[in-house]
C-alpha positions as CSV (number, residue, x, y, z in Angstrom):
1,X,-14.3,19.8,10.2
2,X,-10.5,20.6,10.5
3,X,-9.1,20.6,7.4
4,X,-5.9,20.0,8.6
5,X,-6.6,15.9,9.4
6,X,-7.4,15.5,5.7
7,X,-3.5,15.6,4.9
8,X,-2.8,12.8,8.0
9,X,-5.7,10.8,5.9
10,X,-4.3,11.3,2.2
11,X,-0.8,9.8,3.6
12,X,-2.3,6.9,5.5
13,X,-4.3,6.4,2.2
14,X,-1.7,6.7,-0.2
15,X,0.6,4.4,2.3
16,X,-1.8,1.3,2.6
17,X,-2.3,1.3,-1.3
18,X,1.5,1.4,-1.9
19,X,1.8,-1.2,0.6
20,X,-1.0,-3.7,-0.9
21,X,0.1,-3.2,-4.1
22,X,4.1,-3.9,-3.2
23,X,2.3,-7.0,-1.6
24,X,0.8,-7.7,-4.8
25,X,3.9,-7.2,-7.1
26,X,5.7,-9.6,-4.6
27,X,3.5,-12.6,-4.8
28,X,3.8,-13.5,-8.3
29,X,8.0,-13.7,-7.3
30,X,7.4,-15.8,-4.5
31,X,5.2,-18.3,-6.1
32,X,8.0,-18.8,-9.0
33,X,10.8,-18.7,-6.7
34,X,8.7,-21.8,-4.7
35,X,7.9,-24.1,-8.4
């Protein structure tokens, strides 16, 4: 297998777990900021 996709992967990894857990950090704001 090419070696050189695993890279492509670790980044599109890494990005959706830094995105899911901004997403979590934000909802704790959110539901403060509505009560």
């Amino acid at each position: 297998r090419d070696i050189q996709s695993w890279p492509g992967v670790a980044r599109t990894e890494t990005q959706i777990i830094l995105s899911s857990y901004k997403l979590v950090q934000n909802i704790p704001v959110l539901t403060e900021t509505k009560s």
